[in-house]
C-alpha positions as CSV (number, residue, x, y, z in Angstrom):
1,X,-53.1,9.0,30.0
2,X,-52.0,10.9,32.2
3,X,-50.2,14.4,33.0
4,X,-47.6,13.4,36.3
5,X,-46.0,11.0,37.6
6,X,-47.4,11.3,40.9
7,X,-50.5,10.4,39.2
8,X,-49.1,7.5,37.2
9,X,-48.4,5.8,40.7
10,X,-51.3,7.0,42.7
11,X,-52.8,3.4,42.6
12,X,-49.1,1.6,43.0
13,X,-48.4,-0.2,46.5
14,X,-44.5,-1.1,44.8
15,X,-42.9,1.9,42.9
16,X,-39.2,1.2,41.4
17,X,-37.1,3.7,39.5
18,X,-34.6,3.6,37.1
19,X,-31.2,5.4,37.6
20,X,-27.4,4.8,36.2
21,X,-26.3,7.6,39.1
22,X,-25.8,7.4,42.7
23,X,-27.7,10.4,44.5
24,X,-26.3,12.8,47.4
25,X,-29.3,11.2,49.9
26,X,-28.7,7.0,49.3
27,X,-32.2,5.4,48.3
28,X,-32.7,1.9,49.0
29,X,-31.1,-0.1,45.6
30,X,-31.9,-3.1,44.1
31,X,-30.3,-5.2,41.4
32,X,-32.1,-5.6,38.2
33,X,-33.0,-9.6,39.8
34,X,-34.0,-8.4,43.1
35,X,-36.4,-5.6,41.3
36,X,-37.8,-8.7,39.0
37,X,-38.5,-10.7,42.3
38,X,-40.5,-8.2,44.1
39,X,-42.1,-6.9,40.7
40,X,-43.6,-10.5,40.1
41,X,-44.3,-11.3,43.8
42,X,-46.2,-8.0,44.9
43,X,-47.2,-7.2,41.6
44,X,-49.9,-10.7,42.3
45,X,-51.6,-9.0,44.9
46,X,-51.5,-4.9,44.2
47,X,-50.4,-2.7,41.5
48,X,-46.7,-1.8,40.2
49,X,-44.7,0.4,38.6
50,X,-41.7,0.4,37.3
51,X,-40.4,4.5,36.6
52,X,-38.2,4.9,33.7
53,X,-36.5,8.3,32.9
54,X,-36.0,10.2,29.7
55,X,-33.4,9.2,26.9
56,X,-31.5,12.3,27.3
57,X,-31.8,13.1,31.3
58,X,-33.3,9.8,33.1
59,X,-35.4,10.4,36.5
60,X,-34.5,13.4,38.3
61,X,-34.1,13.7,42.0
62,X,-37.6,14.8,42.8
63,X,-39.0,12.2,40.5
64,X,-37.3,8.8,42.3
65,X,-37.7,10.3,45.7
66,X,-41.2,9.4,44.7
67,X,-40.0,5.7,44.6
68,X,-39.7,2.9,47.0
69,X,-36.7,1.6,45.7
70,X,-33.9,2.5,43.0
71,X,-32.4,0.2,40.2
72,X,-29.4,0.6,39.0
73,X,-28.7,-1.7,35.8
74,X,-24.9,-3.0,35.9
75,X,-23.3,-1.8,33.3
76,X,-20.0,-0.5,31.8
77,X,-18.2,2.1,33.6
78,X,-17.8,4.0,30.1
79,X,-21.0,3.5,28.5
80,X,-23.1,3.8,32.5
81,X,-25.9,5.1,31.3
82,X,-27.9,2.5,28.8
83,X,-31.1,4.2,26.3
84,X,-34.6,3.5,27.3
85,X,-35.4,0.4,25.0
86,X,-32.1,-1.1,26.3
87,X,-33.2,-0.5,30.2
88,X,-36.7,-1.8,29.1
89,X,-35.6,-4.8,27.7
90,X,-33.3,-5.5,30.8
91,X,-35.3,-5.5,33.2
92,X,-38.3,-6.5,30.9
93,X,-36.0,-9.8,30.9
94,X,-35.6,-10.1,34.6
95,X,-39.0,-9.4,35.5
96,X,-39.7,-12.6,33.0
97,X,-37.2,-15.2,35.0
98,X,-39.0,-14.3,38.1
99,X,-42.0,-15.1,37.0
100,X,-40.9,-18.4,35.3
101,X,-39.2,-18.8,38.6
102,X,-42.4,-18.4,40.8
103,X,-44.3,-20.3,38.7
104,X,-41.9,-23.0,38.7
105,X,-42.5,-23.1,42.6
106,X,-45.9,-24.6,44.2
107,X,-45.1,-23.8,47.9
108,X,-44.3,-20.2,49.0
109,X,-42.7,-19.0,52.0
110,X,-45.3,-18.1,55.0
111,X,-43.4,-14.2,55.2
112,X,-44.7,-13.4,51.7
113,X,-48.3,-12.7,53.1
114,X,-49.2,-10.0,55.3
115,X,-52.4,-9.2,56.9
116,X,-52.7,-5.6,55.0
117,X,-52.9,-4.3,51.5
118,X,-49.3,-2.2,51.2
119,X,-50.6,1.9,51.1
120,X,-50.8,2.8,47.3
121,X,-48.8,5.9,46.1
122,X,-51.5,7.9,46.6
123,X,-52.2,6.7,50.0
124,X,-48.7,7.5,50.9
125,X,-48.5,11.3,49.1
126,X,-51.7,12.2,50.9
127,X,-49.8,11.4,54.3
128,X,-46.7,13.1,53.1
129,X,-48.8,16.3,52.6
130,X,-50.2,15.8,55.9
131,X,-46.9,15.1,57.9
132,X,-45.6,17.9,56.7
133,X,-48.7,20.6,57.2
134,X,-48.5,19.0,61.3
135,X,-44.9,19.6,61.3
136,X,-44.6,23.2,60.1
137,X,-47.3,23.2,62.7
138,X,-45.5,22.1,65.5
139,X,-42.7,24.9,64.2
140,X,-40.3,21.5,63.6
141,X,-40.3,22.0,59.7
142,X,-39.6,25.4,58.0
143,X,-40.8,25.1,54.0
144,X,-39.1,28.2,53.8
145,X,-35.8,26.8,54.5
146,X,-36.3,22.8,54.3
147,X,-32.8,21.3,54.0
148,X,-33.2,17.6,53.6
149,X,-36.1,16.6,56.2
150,X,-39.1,15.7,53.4
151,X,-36.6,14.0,51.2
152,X,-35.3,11.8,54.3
153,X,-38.8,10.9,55.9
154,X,-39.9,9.6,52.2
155,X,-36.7,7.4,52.2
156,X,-37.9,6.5,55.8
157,X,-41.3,5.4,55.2
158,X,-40.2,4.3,52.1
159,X,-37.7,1.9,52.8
160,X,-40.0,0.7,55.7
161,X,-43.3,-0.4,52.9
162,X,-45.8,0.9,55.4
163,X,-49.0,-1.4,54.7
164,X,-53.0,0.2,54.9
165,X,-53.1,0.1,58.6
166,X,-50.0,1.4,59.7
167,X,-50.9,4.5,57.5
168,X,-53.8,4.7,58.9
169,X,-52.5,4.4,62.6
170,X,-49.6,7.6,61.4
171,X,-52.5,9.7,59.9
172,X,-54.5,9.2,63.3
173,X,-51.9,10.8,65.4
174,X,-51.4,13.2,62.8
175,X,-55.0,14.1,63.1
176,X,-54.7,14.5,67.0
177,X,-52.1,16.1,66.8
178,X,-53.9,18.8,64.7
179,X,-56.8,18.4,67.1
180,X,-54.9,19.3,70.1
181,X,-53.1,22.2,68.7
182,X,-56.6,23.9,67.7
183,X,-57.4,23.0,71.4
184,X,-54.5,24.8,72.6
185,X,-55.2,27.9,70.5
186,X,-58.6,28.4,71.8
């Protein structure tokens, strides 16, 4: 068990959340098949999550900005918004296809492997925390007033699926970033 989301998907390279609304900021959206077929194929190599919301408020905006992707379950315009068990058992159902699917197939496609472990949840929070500490830094991001900037690099990096390495690459010039400002205030 545990107490936050942010924890629940610390280990997660493929996060998805659940939402019957469009948001001001777009987030990248997937159909209820589309959310199956990456579910079953990434879910074979690394962990996934799929984020469901509360019956009475689903995910709020903080909460699937947290997510790589957003699914939006077709549904009547009148009745939008479908109850947990319902949203469950869709995509529970989809999820289920896709795996009959893949199993059904014996050669895969040569741009399903990559050379890196996708970055978990965590490993991606951790550089969040740290892109924006350098940027407030470098006087480019002001907490105090922050418009939209956090919320659009997450949909950046997010929509991108940066893998171990890349991170790891972004954190080092982070890290010499930080470097050479303590340099420059000696």
């Amino acid at each position: 068990m545990v107490s936050d989301l942010k924890q629940a998907i610390a280990g997660c390279s493929l996060v998805i959340g659940t939402s019957a609304r469009s948001r001001s900021i777009p987030w990248p959206m997937l159909t209820p098949e589309q959310s199956a077929e990456k579910v079953v194929t990434e879910g074979q190599q690394a962990e996934v999550a799929l984020v469901f919301g509360r019956e009475d408020a689903g995910l709020n905006n903080e909460e699937l900005q947290q997510c790589h992707f957003h699914v939006q379950i077709p549904a009547d315009d009148e009745y939008s918004s479908l109850n947990l068990a319902a949203a469950v058992m869709v995509l529970s159902y989809e999820i289920r296809k896709a795996a009959l699917k893949l199993a059904d197939q014996s050669d895969r496609k040569e741009d399903e492997y990559w050379d890196q472990a996708k970055a978990t949840g965590g490993q991606v929070e951790h550089f969040y925390d740290h892109l924006e500490r350098v940027m407030v830094a470098i006087n480019f991001h002001d907490p105090g007033n922050p418009r939209q900037l956090m919320q659009r690099m997450r949909r950046l990096f997010g929509r991108i699926r940066i893998d171990v390495m890349e991170l790891n690459i972004l954190r080092g010039i982070l890290t010499n970033i930080e470097l050479n400002i303590r340099k420059d205030t000696d």
